[in-house]
VEXDREN-2710 file (C-alpha; in Angstrom, 1 decimal):
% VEXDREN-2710
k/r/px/py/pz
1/UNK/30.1/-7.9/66.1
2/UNK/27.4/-10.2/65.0
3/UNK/24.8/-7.3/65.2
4/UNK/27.2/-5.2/62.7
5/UNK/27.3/-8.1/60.6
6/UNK/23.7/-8.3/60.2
7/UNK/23.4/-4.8/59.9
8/UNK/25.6/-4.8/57.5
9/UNK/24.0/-7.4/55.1
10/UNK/20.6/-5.6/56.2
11/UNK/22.0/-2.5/54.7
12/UNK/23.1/-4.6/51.6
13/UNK/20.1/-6.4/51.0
14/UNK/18.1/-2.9/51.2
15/UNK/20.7/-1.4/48.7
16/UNK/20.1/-4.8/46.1
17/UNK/16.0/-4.1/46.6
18/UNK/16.1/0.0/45.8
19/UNK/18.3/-1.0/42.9
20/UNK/15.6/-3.7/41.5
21/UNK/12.7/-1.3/42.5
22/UNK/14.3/1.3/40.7
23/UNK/14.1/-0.6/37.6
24/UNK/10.2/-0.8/37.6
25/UNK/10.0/2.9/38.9
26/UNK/11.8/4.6/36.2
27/UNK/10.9/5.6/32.5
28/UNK/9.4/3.0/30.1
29/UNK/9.3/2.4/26.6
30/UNK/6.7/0.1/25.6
31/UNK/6.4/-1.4/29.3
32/UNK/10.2/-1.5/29.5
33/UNK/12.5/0.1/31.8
34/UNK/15.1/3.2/30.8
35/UNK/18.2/2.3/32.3
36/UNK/21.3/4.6/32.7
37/UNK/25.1/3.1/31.7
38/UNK/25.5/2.8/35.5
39/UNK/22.3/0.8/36.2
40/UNK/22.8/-1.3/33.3
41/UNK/26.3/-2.4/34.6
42/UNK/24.5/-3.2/38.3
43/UNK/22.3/-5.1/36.2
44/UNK/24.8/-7.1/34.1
45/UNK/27.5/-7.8/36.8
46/UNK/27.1/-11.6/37.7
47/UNK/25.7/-12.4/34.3
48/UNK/27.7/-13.1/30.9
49/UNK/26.9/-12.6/27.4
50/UNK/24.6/-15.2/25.5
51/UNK/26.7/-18.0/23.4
52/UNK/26.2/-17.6/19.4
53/UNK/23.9/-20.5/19.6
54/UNK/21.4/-18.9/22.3
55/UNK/17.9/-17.8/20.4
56/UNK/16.8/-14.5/21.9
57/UNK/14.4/-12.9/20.4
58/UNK/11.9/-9.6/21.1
59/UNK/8.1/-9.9/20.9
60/UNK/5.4/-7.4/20.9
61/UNK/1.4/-8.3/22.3
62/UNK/2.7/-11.8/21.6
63/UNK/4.3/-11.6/18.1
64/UNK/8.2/-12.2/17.0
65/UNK/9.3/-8.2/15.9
66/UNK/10.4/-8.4/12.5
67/UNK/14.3/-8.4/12.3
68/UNK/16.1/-7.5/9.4
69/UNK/19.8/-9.3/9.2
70/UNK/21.9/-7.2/7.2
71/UNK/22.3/-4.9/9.8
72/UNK/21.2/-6.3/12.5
73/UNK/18.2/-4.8/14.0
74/UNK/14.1/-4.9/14.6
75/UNK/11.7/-2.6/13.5
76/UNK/8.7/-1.5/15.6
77/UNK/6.1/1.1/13.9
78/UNK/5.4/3.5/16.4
79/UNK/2.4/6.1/16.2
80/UNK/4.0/9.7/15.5
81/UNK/1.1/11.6/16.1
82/UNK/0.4/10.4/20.1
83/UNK/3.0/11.0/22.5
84/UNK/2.5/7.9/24.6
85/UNK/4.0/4.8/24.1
86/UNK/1.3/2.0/22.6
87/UNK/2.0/-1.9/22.8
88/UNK/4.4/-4.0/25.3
89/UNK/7.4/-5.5/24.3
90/UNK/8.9/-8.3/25.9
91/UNK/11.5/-10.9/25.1
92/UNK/12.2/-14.9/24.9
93/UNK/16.0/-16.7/25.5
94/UNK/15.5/-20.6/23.9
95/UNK/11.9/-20.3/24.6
96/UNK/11.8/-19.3/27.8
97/UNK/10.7/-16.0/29.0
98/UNK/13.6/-13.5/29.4
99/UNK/13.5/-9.9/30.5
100/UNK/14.0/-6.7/28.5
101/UNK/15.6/-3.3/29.0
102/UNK/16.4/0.2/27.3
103/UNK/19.5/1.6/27.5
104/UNK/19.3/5.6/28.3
105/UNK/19.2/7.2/25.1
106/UNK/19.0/11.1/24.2
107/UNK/17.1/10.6/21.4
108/UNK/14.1/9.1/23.6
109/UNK/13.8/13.1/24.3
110/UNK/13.0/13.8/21.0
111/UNK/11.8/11.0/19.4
112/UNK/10.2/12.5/16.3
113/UNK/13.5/13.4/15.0
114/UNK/15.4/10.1/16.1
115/UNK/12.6/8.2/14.1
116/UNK/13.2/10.7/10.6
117/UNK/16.8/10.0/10.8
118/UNK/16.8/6.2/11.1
119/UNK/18.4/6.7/14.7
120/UNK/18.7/2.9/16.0
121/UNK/18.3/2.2/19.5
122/UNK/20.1/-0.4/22.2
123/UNK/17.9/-2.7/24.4
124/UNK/19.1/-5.7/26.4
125/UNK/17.4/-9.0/26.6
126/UNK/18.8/-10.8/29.9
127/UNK/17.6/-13.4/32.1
128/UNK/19.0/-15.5/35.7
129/UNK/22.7/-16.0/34.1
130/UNK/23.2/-14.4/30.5
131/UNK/22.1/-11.3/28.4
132/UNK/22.5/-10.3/24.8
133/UNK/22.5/-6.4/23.4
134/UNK/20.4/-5.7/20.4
135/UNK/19.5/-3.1/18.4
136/UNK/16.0/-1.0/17.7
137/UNK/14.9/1.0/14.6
138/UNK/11.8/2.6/15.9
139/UNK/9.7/3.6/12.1
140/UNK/6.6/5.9/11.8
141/UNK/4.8/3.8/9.8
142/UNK/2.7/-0.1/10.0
143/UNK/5.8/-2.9/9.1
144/UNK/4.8/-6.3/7.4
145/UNK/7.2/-8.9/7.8
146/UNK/7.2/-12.0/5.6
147/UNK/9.0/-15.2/6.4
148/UNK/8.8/-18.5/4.1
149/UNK/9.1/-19.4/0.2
150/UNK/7.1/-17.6/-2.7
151/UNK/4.5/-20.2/-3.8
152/UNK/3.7/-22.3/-0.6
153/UNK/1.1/-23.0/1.8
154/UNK/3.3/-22.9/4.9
155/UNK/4.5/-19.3/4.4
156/UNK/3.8/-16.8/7.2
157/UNK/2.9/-13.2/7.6
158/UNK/3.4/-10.6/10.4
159/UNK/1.8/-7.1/10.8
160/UNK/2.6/-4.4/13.4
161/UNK/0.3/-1.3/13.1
162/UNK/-0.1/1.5/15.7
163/UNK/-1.6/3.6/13.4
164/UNK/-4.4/2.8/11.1
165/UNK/-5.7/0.5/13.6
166/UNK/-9.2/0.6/13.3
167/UNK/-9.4/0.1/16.9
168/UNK/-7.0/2.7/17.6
169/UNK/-4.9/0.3/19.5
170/UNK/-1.1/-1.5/18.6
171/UNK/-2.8/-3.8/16.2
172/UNK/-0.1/-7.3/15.6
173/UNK/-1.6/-10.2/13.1
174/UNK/0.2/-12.9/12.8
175/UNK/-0.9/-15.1/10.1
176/UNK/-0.1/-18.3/7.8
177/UNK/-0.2/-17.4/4.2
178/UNK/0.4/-18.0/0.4
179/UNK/1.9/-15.4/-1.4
180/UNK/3.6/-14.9/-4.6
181/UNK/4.5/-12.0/-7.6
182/UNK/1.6/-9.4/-8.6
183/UNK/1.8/-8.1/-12.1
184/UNK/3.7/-8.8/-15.3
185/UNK/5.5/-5.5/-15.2
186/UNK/7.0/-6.4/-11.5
187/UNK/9.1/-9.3/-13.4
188/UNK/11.0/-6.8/-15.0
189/UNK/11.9/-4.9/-11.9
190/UNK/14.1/-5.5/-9.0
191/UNK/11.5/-4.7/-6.3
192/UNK/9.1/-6.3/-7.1
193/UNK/5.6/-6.3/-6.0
194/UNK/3.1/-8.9/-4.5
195/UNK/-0.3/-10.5/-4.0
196/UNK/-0.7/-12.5/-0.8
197/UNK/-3.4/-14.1/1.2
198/UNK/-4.3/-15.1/4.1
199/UNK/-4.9/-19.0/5.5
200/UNK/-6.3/-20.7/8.3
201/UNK/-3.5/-22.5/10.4
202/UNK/-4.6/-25.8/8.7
203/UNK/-3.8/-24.5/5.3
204/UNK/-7.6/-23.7/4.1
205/UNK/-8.4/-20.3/2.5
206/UNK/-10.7/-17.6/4.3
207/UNK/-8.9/-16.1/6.9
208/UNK/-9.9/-12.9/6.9
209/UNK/-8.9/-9.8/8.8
210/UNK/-8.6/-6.2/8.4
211/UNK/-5.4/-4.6/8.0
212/UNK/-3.8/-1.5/8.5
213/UNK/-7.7/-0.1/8.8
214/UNK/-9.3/-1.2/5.4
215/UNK/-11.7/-3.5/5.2
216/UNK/-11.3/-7.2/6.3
217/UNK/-10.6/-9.6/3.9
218/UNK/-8.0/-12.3/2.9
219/UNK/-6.9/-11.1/-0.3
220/UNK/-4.1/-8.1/-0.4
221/UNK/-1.5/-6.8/-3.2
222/UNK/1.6/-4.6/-1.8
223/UNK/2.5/-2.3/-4.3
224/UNK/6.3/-1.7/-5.2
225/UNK/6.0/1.7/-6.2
226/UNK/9.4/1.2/-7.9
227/UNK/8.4/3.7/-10.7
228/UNK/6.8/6.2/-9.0
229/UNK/9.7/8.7/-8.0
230/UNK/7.7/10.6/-4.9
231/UNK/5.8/7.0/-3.9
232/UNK/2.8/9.8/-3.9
233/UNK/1.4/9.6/-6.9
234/UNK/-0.5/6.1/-7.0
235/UNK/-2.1/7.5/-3.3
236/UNK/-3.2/10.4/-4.4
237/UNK/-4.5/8.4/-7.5
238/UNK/-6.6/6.3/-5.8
239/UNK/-7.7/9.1/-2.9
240/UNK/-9.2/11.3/-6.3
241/UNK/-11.0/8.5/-7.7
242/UNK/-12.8/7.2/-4.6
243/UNK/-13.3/11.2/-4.0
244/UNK/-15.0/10.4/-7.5
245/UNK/-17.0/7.2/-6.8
246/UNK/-18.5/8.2/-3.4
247/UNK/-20.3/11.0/-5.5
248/UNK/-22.3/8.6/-7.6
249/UNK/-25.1/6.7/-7.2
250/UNK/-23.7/3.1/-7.2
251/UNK/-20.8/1.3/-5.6
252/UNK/-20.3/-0.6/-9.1
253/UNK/-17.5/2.2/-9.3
254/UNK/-15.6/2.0/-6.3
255/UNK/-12.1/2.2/-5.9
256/UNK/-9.7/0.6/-3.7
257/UNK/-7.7/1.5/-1.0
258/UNK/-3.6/1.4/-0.4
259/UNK/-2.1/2.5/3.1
260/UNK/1.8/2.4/3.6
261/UNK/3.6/0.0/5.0
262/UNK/7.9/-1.0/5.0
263/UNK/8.3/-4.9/3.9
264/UNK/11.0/-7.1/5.1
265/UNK/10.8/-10.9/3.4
266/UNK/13.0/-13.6/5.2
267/UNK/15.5/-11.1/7.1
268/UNK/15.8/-8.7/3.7
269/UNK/14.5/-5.4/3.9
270/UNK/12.6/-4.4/0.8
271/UNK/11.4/-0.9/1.4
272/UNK/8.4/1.0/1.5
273/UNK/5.2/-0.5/-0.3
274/UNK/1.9/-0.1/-0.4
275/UNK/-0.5/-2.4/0.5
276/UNK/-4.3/-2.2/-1.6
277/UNK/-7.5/-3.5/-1.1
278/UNK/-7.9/-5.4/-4.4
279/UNK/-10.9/-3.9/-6.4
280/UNK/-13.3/-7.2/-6.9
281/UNK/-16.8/-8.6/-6.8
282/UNK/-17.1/-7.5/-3.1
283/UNK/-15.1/-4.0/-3.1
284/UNK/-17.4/-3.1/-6.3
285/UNK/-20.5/-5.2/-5.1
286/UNK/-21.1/-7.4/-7.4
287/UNK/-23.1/-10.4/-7.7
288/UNK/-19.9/-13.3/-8.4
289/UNK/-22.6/-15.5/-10.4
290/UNK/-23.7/-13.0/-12.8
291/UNK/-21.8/-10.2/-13.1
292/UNK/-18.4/-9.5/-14.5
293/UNK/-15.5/-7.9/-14.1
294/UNK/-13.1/-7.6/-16.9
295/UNK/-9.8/-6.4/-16.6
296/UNK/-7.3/-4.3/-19.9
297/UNK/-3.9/-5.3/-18.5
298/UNK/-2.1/-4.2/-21.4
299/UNK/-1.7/-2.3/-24.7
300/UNK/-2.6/-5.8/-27.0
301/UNK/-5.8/-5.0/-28.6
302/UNK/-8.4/-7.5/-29.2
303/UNK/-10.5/-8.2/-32.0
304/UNK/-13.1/-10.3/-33.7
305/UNK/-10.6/-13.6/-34.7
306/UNK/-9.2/-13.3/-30.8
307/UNK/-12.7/-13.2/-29.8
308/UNK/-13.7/-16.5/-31.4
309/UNK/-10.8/-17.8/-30.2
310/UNK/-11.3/-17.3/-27.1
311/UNK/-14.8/-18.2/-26.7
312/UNK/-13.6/-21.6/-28.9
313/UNK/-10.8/-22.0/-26.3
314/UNK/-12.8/-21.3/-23.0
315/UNK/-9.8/-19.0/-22.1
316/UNK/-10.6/-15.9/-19.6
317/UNK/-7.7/-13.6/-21.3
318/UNK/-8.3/-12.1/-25.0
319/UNK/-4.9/-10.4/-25.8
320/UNK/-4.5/-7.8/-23.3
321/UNK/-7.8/-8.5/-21.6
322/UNK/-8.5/-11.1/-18.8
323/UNK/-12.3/-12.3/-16.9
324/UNK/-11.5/-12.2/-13.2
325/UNK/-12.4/-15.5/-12.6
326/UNK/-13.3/-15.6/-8.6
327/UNK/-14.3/-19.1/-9.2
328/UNK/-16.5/-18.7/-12.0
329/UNK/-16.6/-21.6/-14.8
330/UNK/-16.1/-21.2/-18.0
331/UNK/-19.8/-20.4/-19.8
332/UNK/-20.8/-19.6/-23.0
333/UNK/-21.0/-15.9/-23.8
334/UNK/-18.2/-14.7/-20.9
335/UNK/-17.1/-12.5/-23.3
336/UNK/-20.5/-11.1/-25.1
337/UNK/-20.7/-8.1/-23.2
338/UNK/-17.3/-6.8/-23.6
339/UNK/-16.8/-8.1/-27.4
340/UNK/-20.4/-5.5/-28.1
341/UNK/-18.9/-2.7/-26.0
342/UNK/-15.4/-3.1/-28.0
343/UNK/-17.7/-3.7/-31.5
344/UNK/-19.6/-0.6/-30.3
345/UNK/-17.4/1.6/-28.6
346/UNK/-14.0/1.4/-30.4
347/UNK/-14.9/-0.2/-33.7
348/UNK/-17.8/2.7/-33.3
349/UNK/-18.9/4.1/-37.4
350/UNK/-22.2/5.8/-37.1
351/UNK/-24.7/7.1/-35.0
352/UNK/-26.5/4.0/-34.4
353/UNK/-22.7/2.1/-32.9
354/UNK/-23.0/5.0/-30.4
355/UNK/-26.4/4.1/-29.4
356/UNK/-25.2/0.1/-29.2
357/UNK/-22.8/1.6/-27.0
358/UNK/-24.2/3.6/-25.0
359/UNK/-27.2/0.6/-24.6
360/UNK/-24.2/-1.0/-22.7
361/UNK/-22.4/1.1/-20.3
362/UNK/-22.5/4.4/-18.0
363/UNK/-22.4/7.2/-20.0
364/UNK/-21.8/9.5/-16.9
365/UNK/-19.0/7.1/-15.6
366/UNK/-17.1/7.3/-18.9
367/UNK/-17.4/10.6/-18.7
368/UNK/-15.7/10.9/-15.0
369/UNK/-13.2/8.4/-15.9
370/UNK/-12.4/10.8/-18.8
371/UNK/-12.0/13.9/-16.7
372/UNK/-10.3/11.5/-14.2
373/UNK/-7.1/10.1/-16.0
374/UNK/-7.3/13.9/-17.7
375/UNK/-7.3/15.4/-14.3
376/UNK/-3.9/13.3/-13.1
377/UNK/-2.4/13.5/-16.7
378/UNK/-2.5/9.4/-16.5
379/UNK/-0.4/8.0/-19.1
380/UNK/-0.5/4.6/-18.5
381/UNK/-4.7/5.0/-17.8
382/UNK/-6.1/4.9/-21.3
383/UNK/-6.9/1.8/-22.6
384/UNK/-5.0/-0.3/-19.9
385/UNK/-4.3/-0.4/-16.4
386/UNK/-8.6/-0.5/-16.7
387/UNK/-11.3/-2.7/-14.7
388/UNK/-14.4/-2.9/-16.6
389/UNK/-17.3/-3.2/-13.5
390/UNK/-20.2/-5.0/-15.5
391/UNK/-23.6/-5.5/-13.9
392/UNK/-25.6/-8.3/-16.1
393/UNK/-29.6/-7.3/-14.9
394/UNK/-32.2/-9.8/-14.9
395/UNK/-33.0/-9.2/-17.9
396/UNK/-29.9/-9.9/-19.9
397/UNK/-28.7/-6.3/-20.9
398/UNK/-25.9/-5.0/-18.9
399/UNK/-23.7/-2.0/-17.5
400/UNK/-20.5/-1.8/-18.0
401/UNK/-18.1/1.1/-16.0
402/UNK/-14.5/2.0/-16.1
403/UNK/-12.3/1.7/-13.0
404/UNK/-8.1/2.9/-12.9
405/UNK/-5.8/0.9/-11.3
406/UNK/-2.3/1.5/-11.4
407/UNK/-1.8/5.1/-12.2
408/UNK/1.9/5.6/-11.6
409/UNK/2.6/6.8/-14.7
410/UNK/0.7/10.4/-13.4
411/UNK/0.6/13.6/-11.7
412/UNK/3.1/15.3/-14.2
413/UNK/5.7/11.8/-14.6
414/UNK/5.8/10.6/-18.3
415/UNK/7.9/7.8/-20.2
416/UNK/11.4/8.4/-20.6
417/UNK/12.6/9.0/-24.5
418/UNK/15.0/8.4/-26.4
419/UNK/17.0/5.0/-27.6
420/UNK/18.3/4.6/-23.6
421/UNK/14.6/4.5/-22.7
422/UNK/13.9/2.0/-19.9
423/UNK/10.8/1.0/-18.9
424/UNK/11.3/1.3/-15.3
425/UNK/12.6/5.1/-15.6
426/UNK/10.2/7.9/-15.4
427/UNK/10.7/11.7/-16.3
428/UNK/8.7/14.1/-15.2
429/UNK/7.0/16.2/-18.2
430/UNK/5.8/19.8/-17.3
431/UNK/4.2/19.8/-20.9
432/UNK/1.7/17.5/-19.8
433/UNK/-0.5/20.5/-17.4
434/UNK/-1.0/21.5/-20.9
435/UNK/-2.0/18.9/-23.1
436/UNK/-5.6/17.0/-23.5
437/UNK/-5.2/13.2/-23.1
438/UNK/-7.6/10.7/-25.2
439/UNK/-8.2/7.4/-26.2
440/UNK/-10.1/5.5/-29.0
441/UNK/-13.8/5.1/-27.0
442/UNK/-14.0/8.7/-25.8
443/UNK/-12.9/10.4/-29.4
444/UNK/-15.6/8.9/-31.0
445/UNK/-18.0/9.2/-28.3
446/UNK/-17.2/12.9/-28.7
447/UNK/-17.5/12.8/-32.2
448/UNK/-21.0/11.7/-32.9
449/UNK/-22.8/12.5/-29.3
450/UNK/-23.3/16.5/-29.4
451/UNK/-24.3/16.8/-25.9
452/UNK/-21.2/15.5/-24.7
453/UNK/-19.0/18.5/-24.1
454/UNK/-21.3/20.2/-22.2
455/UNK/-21.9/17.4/-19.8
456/UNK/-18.2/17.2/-19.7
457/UNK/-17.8/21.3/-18.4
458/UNK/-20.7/21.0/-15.9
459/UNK/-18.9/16.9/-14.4
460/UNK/-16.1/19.3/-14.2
461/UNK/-17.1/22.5/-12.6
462/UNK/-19.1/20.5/-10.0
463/UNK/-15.7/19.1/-9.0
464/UNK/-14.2/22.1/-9.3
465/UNK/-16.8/23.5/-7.3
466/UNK/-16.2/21.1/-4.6
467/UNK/-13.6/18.5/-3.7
468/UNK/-10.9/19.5/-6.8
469/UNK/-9.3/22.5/-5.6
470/UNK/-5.6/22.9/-6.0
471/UNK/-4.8/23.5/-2.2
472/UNK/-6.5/20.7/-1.3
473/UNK/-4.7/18.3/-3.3
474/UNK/-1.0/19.9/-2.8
475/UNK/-1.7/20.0/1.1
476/UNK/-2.7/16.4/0.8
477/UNK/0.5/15.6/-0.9
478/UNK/2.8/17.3/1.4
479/UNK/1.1/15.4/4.1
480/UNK/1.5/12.1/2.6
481/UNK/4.8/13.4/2.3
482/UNK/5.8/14.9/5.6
483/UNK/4.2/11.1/6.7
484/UNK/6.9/9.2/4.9
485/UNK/9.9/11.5/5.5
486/UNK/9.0/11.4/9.2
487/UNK/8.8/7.9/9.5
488/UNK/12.4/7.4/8.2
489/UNK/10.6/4.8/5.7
490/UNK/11.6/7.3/2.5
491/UNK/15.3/7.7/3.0
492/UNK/15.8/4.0/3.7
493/UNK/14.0/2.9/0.6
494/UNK/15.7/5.5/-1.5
495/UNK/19.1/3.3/0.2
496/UNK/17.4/0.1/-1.0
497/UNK/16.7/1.0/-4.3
498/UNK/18.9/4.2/-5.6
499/UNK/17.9/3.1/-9.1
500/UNK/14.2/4.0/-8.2
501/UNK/15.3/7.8/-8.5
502/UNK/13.3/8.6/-5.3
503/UNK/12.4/12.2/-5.2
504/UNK/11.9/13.6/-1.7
505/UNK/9.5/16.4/-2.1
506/UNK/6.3/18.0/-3.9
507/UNK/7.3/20.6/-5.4
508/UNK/6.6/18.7/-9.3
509/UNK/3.4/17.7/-7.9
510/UNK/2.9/21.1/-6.9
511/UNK/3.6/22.7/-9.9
512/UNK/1.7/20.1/-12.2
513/UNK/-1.3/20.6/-9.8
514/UNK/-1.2/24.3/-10.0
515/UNK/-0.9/24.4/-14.0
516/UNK/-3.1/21.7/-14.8
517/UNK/-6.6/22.4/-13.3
518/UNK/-6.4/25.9/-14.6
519/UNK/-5.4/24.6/-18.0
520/UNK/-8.2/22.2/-17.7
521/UNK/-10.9/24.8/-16.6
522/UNK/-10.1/26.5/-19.7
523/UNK/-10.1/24.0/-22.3
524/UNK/-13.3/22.5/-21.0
525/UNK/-15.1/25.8/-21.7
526/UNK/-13.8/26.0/-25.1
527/UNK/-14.9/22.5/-25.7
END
């Protein structure tokens, strides 16, 4: 009898360890078991759901997964081009490790569609006596989470990125930061848009790192996109310019970069962004004690009374114009080499203001940001939405180049009409692939400089020639497209803000690229 007994618990005991060695044997999800309905009910059976007040929590390499409280769940990024699993998840119970599980899902078969469609997964956090059921939105793109008040030191920041990664592995930051509203135009939306940057644990500035594979630094701006209806159009923006800038022979030009990202701020989900490499001293190389970077934020003009006042006032704005500061003190004659370049330039009378002008900037540059803003139709890309790049040489003269930032307002969108008009609503405007766009400096450059045109037709036909060809571009777009629509990132931002008028495809794109550089091609060889 006693032999049966032992035999018996034998038996038992050998049943209990091919049940727990099954768990480590089966499928895994980011170092995590799969379990079926069955095995998660062996699992749970002497243990009883975690009290209200229990803190469980999921973590990834080390770092909280951002949980958005509306509905309940966490986001993890996940790389939809690799097949494998990257990064390992594990979970915490009142600060004590705790152990995590899947529960069999179908849609771990076919994941690429289960991420598109927002499909939200079940894992279990349990440890010795308790458990708790949550719930998983696996996304196809990088997710910042932010946690603290707008305006203080003691804010933090948390980034999850399996796929810019510059390393090509699950890259998580966690860092403290101070963050806080970019741009007047993002007070008059509802999502609004921010600059943030990053701290040392004390407090102290400099922390600097890269993110989502752009260069490191501590300084970013996430990008609302609010107004642009395909959230394509500010990309492919700032891809054509730095297509642009790596042709020339200075980096006093360069552009910026933006990767996507999805936002969630304190437990609120606030959609997709993009976050952008500010363009600065160091993303245009320049010299922060000489040179200087000024920047047309708006359409307020300045002129020769706001000039003096601003030199008499030591202010770094003029009207609609503002000094990057980047530390700089306030020295006489900030403003001499933009006030002879607007004196020149747009108050420009005779053949000799031409010369002034052209003593001051890049004649070539003006002419690519011309064809540029031309090229996207950019409304909003005339005389603001502008960074002047100005090199001050040794010996006192100086170069000044135009820079776009901002160019929403493009690719075929135009301002809405009529009395109704809102700022924040965009139309799109087929009559733009048709129409030449100008501003003050350019009109009367081509007025009194003959040789202009023709440098302006063989700019364009070198382009044309080379990176500017319509497939190009409308693949490009349907990729950046096909990127957010597969990552579910589009459908739930078109949720969070149905007044953004989110349009999910190319086809205007399309359309506006096909009619526009033909139209283009044309008009520059009657010009």
């Amino acid at each position: 009898m006693k032999k049966v007994i032992i035999l018996s618990f034998s038996l038992l005991a050998a049943g209990l360890f091919a049940g727990y060695l099954f768990l480590f044997t089966s499928a895994q999800v980011m170092g995590a078991s799969v379990l079926s309905e069955e095995e998660v009910s062996f699992l749970l059976a002497d243990k009883v759901c975690f009290s209200p007040e229990t803190d469980a929590g999921l973590w990834l390499n080390g770092v909280e997964i951002p949980y958005e409280t509306e509905e309940k769940r966490y986001y993890i990024p996940r790389n939809m081009e690799e097949d494998h699993w990257k990064g390992q998840i594990c979970a915490s119970a009142d600060g004590m490790p705790a152990s995590v599980i899947w529960e069999a899902d179908e849609a771990f078969d076919n994941i690429k569609d289960a991420v598109a469609a927002g499909h939200v997964f079940a894992c279990i956090i349990y440890n010795e006596t308790g458990y708790q059921k949550v719930s998983v939105l696996f996304t196809g793109i990088p997710v910042m989470c932010i946690d603290g008040d707008m305006g203080e030191t003691d804010s933090r920041v948390r980034v999850f990125d399996p796929v810019k990664s510059l390393q090509g592995n699950y890259q998580t930051e966690e860092s403290r930061i101070y963050y806080n509203i970019r741009g007047n135009a993002s007070k008059r939306f509802e999502k609004i848009g921010y600059r943030l940057e990053l701290l040392q644990e004390d407090g102290e500035a400099g922390r600097k790192t890269s993110l989502l594979g752009m260069r490191i630094d501590n300084d970013w701006q996430l990008k609302a996109m609010y107004s642009d209806r395909s959230k394509l159009r500010d990309k492919l923006s700032i891809d054509l310019w730095n297509q642009i800038a790596e042709r020339t022979e200075t980096k006093a030009d360069a552009g910026c970069r933006m990767e996507y990202l999805e936002l969630i701020i304190n437990g609120s989900y606030q959609g997709l962004y993009g976050l952008v490499e500010p363009t600065d001293y160091k993303s245009l190389s320049l010299n922060k004690e000489k040179d200087l970077i000024y920047k047309a934020a708006s359409d307020e003009w300045p002129d020769e009374r706001l000039f003096d006042e601003s030199e008499q006032l030591q202010s770094f704005s003029c009207a609609g114009v503002n000094i990057r500061q980047a530390g700089k003190i306030y020295a006489p004659g900030l403003w001499e080499p933009f006030r002879r370049f607007w004196n020149s330039g747009y108050e420009m009378e005779s053949q000799e203001d031409l010369e002034k002008l052209y003593d001051c900037i890049d004649r070539q540059n003006f002419i690519a940001y011309d064809l540029y803003y031309n090229a996207i139709a950019g409304m909003d890309n005339r005389f603001k939405n502008i960074i002047y790049s100005t090199v001050v040489h040794a010996d006192g003269t100086f170069t000044i180049r135009r820079i776009p930032w901002d160019q929403n307002y493009s690719w075929g969108d135009d301002f809405e009409e009529g009395e109704e008009k809102d700022i924040k609503n965009i139309r799109y405007n087929p009559e733009l692939a048709c129409r030449w766009l100008n501003e003050e400096v350019f009109r009367n450059m081509q007025k009194y400089d003959s040789g202009l045109s023709e440098d302006m037709r063989i700019t364009w036909e070198e382009w044309r020639g080379t990176f500017l060809k319509e497939e190009y571009w409308k693949t490009h777009a349907r990729e950046l497209m096909e990127y957010l629509t597969g990552s579910g990132a589009f459908a739930r931002d078109t949720v969070r803000w149905p007044d953004s008028n989110n349009v999910a495809g190319t086809g205007e794109i399309e359309a506006f690229i096909d009619a526009r550089f033909v139209w283009l091609d044309e008009y520059l060889r009657r010009l």
